[in-house]
C-alpha positions, 0 to 999 in steps of 0.5 A, spaced: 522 519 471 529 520 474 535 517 471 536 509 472 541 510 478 536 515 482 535 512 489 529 514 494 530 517 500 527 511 503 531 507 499 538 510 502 535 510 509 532 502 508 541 501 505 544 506 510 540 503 517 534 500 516 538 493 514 544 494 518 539 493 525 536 488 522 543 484 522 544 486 528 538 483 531 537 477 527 544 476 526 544 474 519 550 472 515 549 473 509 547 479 506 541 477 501 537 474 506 536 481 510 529 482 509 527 487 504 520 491 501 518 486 494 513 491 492 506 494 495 499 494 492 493 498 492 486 495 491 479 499 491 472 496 491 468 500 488 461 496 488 457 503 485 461 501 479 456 497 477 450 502 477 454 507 475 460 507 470 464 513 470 465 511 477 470 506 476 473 511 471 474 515 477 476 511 482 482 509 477 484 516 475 484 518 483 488 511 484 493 513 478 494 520 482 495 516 489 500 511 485 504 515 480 502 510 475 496 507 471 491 503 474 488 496 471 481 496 472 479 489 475 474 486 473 467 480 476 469 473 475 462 471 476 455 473 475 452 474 482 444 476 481 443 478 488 448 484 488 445 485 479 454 483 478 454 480 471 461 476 470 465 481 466 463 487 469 468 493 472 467 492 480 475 494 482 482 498 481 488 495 482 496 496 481 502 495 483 508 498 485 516 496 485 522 498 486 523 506 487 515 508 486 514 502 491 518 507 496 516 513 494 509 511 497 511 509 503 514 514 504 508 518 503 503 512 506 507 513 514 509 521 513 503 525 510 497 520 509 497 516 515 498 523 520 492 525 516 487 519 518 482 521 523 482 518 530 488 514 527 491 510 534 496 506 530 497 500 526 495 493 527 500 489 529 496 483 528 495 484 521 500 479 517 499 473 514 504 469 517 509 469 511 511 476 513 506 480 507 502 486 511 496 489 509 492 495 512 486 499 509 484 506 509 477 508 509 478 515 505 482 516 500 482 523 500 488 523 506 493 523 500 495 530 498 494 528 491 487 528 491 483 534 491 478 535 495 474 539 491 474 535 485 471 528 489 465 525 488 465 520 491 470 517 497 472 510 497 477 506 501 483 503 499 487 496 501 495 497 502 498 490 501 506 490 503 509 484 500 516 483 503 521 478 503 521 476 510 520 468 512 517 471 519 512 476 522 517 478 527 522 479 521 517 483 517 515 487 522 521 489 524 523 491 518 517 495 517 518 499 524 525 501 520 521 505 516 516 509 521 511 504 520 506 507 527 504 500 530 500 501 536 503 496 542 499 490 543 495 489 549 
Protein backbone atom coordinates (compact mmCIF):
# COMPACT_ATOMS: atom_id res chain seq x y z
CA UNK A 1 0.00 0.00 0.00
CA UNK A 2 0.99 3.67 -1.05
CA UNK A 3 1.81 6.30 1.40
CA UNK A 4 -1.09 8.07 3.30
CA UNK A 5 -1.35 10.84 0.83
CA UNK A 6 -1.68 8.77 -2.25
CA UNK A 7 -4.67 9.62 -4.18
CA UNK A 8 -6.56 7.24 -7.05
CA UNK A 9 -7.02 8.18 -10.21
CA UNK A 10 -11.07 8.28 -9.67
CA UNK A 11 -10.47 10.38 -6.69
CA UNK A 12 -8.78 13.28 -8.54
CA UNK A 13 -11.18 12.95 -11.26
CA UNK A 14 -14.28 12.81 -8.37
CA UNK A 15 -12.14 16.31 -6.81
CA UNK A 16 -11.15 18.11 -10.12
CA UNK A 17 -15.08 17.38 -12.10
CA UNK A 18 -17.11 15.30 -10.93
CA UNK A 19 -17.89 17.55 -7.76
CA UNK A 20 -17.75 20.68 -9.59
CA UNK A 21 -20.85 19.40 -12.15
CA UNK A 22 -22.76 18.53 -9.54
CA UNK A 23 -22.66 22.08 -7.76
CA UNK A 24 -23.12 23.11 -10.88
CA UNK A 25 -26.62 21.38 -11.40
CA UNK A 26 -28.10 21.13 -7.97
CA UNK A 27 -26.58 24.35 -6.79
CA UNK A 28 -25.28 23.39 -3.75
CA UNK A 29 -23.76 25.90 -0.98
CA UNK A 30 -21.72 24.63 0.88
CA UNK A 31 -19.33 22.20 0.01
CA UNK A 32 -19.57 19.08 2.37
CA UNK A 33 -23.29 18.42 1.18
CA UNK A 34 -21.94 17.52 -2.40
CA UNK A 35 -22.45 13.94 -2.92
CA UNK A 36 -19.59 11.72 -2.65
CA UNK A 37 -19.00 7.86 -2.99
CA UNK A 38 -19.09 6.40 1.13
CA UNK A 39 -17.92 2.86 0.63
CA UNK A 40 -18.94 -0.04 -1.95
CA UNK A 41 -19.76 -3.73 -0.99
CA UNK A 42 -19.51 -6.95 -2.61
CA UNK A 43 -21.34 -9.99 -1.59
CA UNK A 44 -21.56 -13.68 -3.12
CA UNK A 45 -23.98 -16.47 -2.27
CA UNK A 46 -22.68 -19.54 -2.30
CA UNK A 47 -25.31 -21.88 -1.63
CA UNK A 48 -23.21 -25.15 -2.85
CA UNK A 49 -21.32 -24.24 0.31
CA UNK A 50 -23.19 -26.30 2.06
CA UNK A 51 -22.47 -29.60 0.33
CA UNK A 52 -18.93 -28.58 -0.27
CA UNK A 53 -16.83 -26.47 1.93
CA UNK A 54 -13.93 -25.60 0.15
CA UNK A 55 -16.05 -24.10 -2.04
CA UNK A 56 -16.73 -20.89 0.41
CA UNK A 57 -12.72 -21.04 0.86
CA UNK A 58 -12.72 -20.61 -2.87
CA UNK A 59 -15.21 -18.05 -3.41
CA UNK A 60 -13.40 -16.03 -0.54
CA UNK A 61 -10.02 -16.18 -2.08
CA UNK A 62 -11.54 -15.29 -5.70
CA UNK A 63 -13.50 -12.19 -3.62
CA UNK A 64 -10.22 -10.96 -1.87
CA UNK A 65 -8.31 -11.40 -5.69
CA UNK A 66 -11.48 -9.02 -6.93
CA UNK A 67 -11.06 -6.63 -3.90
CA UNK A 68 -7.73 -6.29 -2.91
CA UNK A 69 -8.65 -7.11 0.65
CA UNK A 70 -9.67 -10.23 3.01
CA UNK A 71 -13.10 -11.44 2.58
CA UNK A 72 -15.37 -12.11 5.85
CA UNK A 73 -16.99 -15.47 5.59
CA UNK A 74 -20.94 -14.93 6.35
CA UNK A 75 -22.45 -16.97 8.03
CA UNK A 76 -26.58 -18.92 8.17
CA UNK A 77 -28.55 -17.20 10.81
CA UNK A 78 -30.78 -19.84 11.07
CA UNK A 79 -31.76 -23.72 10.36
CA UNK A 80 -33.77 -24.15 7.12
CA UNK A 81 -34.45 -28.14 6.70
CA UNK A 82 -35.77 -27.82 3.21
CA UNK A 83 -32.16 -26.21 1.69
CA UNK A 84 -30.24 -29.14 4.54
CA UNK A 85 -28.85 -25.13 5.90
CA UNK A 86 -28.00 -25.36 9.73
CA UNK A 87 -27.77 -22.06 11.78
CA UNK A 88 -23.90 -21.40 11.84
CA UNK A 89 -23.07 -22.96 8.63
CA UNK A 90 -20.77 -20.67 6.05
CA UNK A 91 -23.44 -19.78 3.07
CA UNK A 92 -21.55 -16.38 1.72
CA UNK A 93 -18.42 -14.07 1.25
CA UNK A 94 -18.80 -10.64 1.92
CA UNK A 95 -16.33 -7.08 2.17
CA UNK A 96 -16.20 -4.04 2.41
CA UNK A 97 -14.11 -1.27 0.71
CA UNK A 98 -13.52 2.42 1.41
CA UNK A 99 -11.67 5.32 0.54
CA UNK A 100 -8.95 4.61 -1.94
CA UNK A 101 -9.56 0.51 -2.45
CA UNK A 102 -13.37 1.84 -2.88
CA UNK A 103 -12.29 3.91 -6.14
CA UNK A 104 -9.77 1.81 -7.29
CA UNK A 105 -12.82 -0.91 -7.73
CA UNK A 106 -14.80 1.48 -9.43
CA UNK A 107 -12.49 2.13 -11.37
CA UNK A 108 -12.00 -1.10 -12.45
CA UNK A 109 -16.00 -2.25 -12.06
CA UNK A 110 -16.83 0.56 -15.25
CA UNK A 111 -13.54 0.50 -17.07
CA UNK A 112 -12.62 -3.20 -17.72
CA UNK A 113 -15.36 -5.86 -15.79
CA UNK A 114 -18.49 -4.04 -17.05
CA UNK A 115 -17.23 -3.91 -21.02
CA UNK A 116 -16.33 -7.65 -20.44
CA UNK A 117 -20.02 -8.56 -19.47
CA UNK A 118 -22.06 -10.54 -22.23
CA UNK A 119 -24.64 -9.09 -23.90
CA UNK A 120 -24.22 -6.23 -21.56
CA UNK A 121 -27.16 -3.29 -22.50
CA UNK A 122 -26.18 -0.87 -19.69
CA UNK A 123 -26.87 -0.32 -16.22
CA UNK A 124 -30.35 -0.33 -14.43
CA UNK A 125 -31.38 3.19 -13.63
CA UNK A 126 -34.17 2.00 -11.43
CA UNK A 127 -31.82 0.24 -9.29
CA UNK A 128 -31.62 2.76 -6.07
CA UNK A 129 -33.25 2.56 -3.22
CA UNK A 130 -34.54 5.71 -2.57
CA UNK A 131 -31.91 6.96 -0.23
CA UNK A 132 -29.31 7.41 -3.09
CA UNK A 133 -27.43 3.86 -2.46
CA UNK A 134 -27.12 1.68 -5.93
CA UNK A 135 -27.04 -1.92 -6.33
CA UNK A 136 -26.29 -4.21 -9.19
CA UNK A 137 -25.14 -7.72 -10.00
CA UNK A 138 -23.06 -9.40 -12.00
CA UNK A 139 -23.46 -13.18 -12.80
CA UNK A 140 -19.84 -14.19 -13.26
CA UNK A 141 -17.44 -13.44 -11.61
CA UNK A 142 -14.61 -14.10 -13.85
CA UNK A 143 -15.20 -10.58 -16.08
CA UNK A 144 -12.51 -9.31 -13.63
CA UNK A 145 -8.87 -9.60 -14.85
CA UNK A 146 -7.79 -10.76 -11.59
CA UNK A 147 -9.17 -14.22 -11.78
CA UNK A 148 -7.73 -16.58 -13.80
CA UNK A 149 -10.07 -18.49 -16.00
CA UNK A 150 -8.09 -21.63 -15.80
CA UNK A 151 -7.91 -22.08 -12.11
CA UNK A 152 -12.09 -21.57 -11.55
CA UNK A 153 -14.03 -24.14 -10.59
CA UNK A 154 -16.67 -22.79 -10.08
CA UNK A 155 -18.43 -19.61 -11.58
CA UNK A 156 -20.50 -17.32 -9.00
CA UNK A 157 -22.48 -14.09 -9.22
CA UNK A 158 -21.53 -11.25 -7.18
CA UNK A 159 -23.57 -8.25 -5.60
CA UNK A 160 -22.19 -4.70 -5.92
CA UNK A 161 -23.57 -2.13 -3.62
CA UNK A 162 -22.45 1.55 -3.92
CA UNK A 163 -23.47 3.52 -0.78
CA UNK A 164 -23.32 7.44 -1.38
CA UNK A 165 -23.84 10.29 0.65
CA UNK A 166 -26.68 11.55 -1.48
CA UNK A 167 -30.41 12.25 -0.18
CA UNK A 168 -31.85 11.47 -3.54
CA UNK A 169 -31.86 9.01 -6.43
CA UNK A 170 -31.38 11.70 -8.89
CA UNK A 171 -28.23 13.38 -6.94
CA UNK A 172 -26.69 9.76 -6.87
CA UNK A 173 -27.09 9.18 -10.02
CA UNK A 174 -25.57 11.97 -11.23
CA UNK A 175 -23.00 11.28 -9.24
CA UNK A 176 -22.53 8.02 -10.15
CA UNK A 177 -22.72 9.02 -14.19
CA UNK A 178 -19.81 11.42 -13.16
CA UNK A 179 -17.65 8.25 -13.16
CA UNK A 180 -18.77 6.42 -16.16
CA UNK A 181 -21.06 4.58 -14.73
CA UNK A 182 -23.24 2.87 -18.32
CA UNK A 183 -26.70 3.43 -17.41
CA UNK A 184 -29.13 2.48 -20.11
CA UNK A 185 -31.81 5.26 -21.05
CA UNK A 186 -35.23 4.52 -19.30
CA UNK A 187 -37.69 3.87 -21.80
Amino acid sequence: MAEAGYKTRMKIHYDDVVRDALIQKFGYINPMEVPKLEKVVLNMGVGEAVGDSKKIHAAAEDLGLISGQKSVITKARRSIATFKLREGMPIGVKVTLRKNRMYEFVDRLVNIALPRVRDFRGLNSRSFDGRGNYALGIKEHIVFPEIDYDKVDAIWGLDVVVCTSARTDDEAQELLKGFNFPFRNRS
